[in-house]
C-alpha positions as CSV (number, residue, x, y, z in Angstrom):
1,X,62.6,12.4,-9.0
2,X,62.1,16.1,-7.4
3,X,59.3,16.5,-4.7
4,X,57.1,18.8,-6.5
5,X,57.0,16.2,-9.2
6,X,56.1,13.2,-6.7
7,X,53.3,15.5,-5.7
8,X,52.1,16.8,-8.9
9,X,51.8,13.0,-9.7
10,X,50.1,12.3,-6.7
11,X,47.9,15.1,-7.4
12,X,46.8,13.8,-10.6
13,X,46.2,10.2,-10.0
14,X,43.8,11.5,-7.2
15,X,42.4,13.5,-9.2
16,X,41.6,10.8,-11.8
17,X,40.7,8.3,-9.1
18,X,38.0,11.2,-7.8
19,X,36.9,11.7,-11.4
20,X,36.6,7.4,-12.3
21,X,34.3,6.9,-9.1
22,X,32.4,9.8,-10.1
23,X,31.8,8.2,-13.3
24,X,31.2,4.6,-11.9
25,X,28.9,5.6,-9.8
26,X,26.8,7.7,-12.1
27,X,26.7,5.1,-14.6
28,X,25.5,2.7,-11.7
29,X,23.0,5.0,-10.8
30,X,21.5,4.6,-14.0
31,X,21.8,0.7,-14.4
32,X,19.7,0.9,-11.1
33,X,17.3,3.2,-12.1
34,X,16.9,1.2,-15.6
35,X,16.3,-1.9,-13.5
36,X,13.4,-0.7,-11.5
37,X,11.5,0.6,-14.7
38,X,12.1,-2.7,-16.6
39,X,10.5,-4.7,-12.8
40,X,7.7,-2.1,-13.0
41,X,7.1,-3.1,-16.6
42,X,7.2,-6.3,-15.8
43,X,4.7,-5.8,-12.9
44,X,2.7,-4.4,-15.6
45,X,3.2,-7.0,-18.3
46,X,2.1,-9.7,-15.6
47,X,-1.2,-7.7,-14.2
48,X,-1.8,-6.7,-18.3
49,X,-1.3,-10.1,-20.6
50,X,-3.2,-12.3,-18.6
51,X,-6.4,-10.3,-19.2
52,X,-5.8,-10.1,-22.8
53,X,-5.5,-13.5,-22.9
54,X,-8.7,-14.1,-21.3
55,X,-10.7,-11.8,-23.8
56,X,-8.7,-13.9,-26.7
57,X,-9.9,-16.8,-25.7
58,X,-13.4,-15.9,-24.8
59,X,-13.8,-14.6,-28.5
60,X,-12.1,-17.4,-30.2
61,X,-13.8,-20.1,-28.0
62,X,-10.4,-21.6,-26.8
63,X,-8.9,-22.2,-23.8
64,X,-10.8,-21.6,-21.1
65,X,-13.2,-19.8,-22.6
66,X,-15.8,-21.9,-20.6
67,X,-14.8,-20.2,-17.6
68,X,-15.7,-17.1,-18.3
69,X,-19.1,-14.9,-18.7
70,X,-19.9,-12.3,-20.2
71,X,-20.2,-10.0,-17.5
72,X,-16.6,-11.5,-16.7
73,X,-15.5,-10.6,-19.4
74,X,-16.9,-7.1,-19.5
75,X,-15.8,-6.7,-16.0
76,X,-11.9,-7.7,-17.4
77,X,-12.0,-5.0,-20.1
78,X,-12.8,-2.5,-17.6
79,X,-9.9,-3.4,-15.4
80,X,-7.5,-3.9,-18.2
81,X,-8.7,-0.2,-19.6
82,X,-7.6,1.0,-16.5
83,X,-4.4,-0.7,-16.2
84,X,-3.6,0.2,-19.6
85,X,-4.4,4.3,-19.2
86,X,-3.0,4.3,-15.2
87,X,0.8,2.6,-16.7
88,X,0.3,4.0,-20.4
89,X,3.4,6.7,-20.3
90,X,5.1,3.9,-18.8
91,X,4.5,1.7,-22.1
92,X,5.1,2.5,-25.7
93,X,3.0,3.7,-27.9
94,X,3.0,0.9,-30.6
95,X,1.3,-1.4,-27.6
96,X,-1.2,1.4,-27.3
97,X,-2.1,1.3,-30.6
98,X,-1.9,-1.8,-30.7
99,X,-4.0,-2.6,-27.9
100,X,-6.9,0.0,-29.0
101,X,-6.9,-2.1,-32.0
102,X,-7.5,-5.6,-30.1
103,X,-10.2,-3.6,-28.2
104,X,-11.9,-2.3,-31.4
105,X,-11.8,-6.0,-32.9
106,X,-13.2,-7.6,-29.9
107,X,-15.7,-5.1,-28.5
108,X,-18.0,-2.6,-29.9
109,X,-17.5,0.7,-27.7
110,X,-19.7,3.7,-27.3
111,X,-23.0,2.0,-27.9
112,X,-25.0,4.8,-26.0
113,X,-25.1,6.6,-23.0
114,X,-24.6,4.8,-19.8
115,X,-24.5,1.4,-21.8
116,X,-21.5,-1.2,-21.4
117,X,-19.7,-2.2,-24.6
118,X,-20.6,-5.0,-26.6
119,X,-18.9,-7.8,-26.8
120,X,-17.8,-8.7,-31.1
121,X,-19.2,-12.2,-30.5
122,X,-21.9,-14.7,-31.7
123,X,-22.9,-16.5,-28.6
124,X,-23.3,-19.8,-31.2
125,X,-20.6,-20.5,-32.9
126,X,-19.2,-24.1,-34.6
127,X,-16.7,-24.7,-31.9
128,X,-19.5,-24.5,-29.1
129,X,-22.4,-22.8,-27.9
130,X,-21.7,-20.6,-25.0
131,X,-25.1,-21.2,-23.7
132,X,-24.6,-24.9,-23.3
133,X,-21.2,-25.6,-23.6
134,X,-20.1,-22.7,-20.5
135,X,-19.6,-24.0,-17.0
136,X,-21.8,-21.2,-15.8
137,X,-25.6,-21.0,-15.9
138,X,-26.4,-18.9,-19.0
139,X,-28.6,-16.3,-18.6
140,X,-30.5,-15.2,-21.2
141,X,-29.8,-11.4,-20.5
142,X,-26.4,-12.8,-21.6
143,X,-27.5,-12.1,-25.1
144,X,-28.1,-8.4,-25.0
145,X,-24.0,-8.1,-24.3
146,X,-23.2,-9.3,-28.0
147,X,-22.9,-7.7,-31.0
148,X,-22.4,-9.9,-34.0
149,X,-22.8,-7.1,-36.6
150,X,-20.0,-6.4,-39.0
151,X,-18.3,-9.6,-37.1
152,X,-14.2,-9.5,-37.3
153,X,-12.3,-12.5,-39.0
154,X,-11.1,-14.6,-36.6
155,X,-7.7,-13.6,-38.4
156,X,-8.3,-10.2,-38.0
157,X,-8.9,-11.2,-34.0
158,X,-5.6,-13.3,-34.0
159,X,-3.9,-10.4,-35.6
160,X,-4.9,-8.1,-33.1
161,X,-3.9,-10.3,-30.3
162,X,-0.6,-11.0,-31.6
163,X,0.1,-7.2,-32.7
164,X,-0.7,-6.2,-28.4
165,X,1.0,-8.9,-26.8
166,X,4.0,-8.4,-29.3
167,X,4.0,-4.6,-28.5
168,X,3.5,-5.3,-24.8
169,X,6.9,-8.0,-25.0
170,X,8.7,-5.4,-26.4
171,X,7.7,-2.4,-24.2
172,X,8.8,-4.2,-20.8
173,X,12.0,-4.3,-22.7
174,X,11.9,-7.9,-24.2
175,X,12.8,-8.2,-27.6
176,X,12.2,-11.5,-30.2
């Protein structure tokens, strides 16, 4: 084989060596850059669900429900509100939506200036009596926090649980 074509051969296996590392190393650039959004979402996911959980089960009186006050629980809408809107561009939409919607169903927003929002509650319902039943001492300014008007189902309220929760799973990148 003549010189010039060892070397032209040479010449283009380098050259497709150079070009195949290029291209490796681009596409591990992105596998790592995909792997720290999907820990971030997962850092959200485990500083978000909890606190959904714990408004859940203070409105359908399960769980450990008899943990938690109302001012707890007021305080734990205000931190997941800002959890929410600091990571939202990091989230999808459908679990904004979604979570707006477990929000609307479970508190009563906007009630006037300065006030807290309203917890979509009775504080007596059939599966206990938050005043008795709660392994803190009730207060009875407790019941200024509720708003049982134009009560949601309890459907409704498992609906909107499940509907946040499924479009947080799936917007840390978990699918069913």
């Amino acid at each position: 084989m003549p010189l010039w074509l060892q070397l032209l051969a040479l010449i283009l296996a380098t050259a497709f060596g150079v070009v195949f590392l290029i291209r490796l190393r681009s596409i591990d650039d992105a596998l790592w850059q995909s792997r720290l959004i999907i820990y971030k979402r997962l850092e959200i996911y485990d500083q978000i669900a909890p606190d959904l959980n714990r408004i859940y089960c203070f409105r359908r009186l399960l769980g450990y429900w008899k943990e938690i006050s109302p001012p707890d629980l007021i305080a734990t809408k205000r931190r997941l509100d800002r959890a929410v809107n600091i990571n939202r561009h990091l989230l999808s939409e459908e679990f904004y939506r979604a979570y707006l919607d477990f929000m609307g169903v479970t508190f009563r927003t906007f009630t006037g200036p300065g006030e807290d929002a309203k917890i979509r509650a009775v504080v007596v319902h059939e599966l206990g009596d938050r005043r008795v039943h709660a392994a803190y001492d009730w207060d009875e300014a407790y019941e200024w926090m509720f708003d049982a008007e134009d009560m949601p189902t309890d459907y409704q309220v498992d609906e909107a649980y499940m509907q946040a929760m499924n479009g947080l799973k799936r917007s840390v990148g978990l699918r069913d």
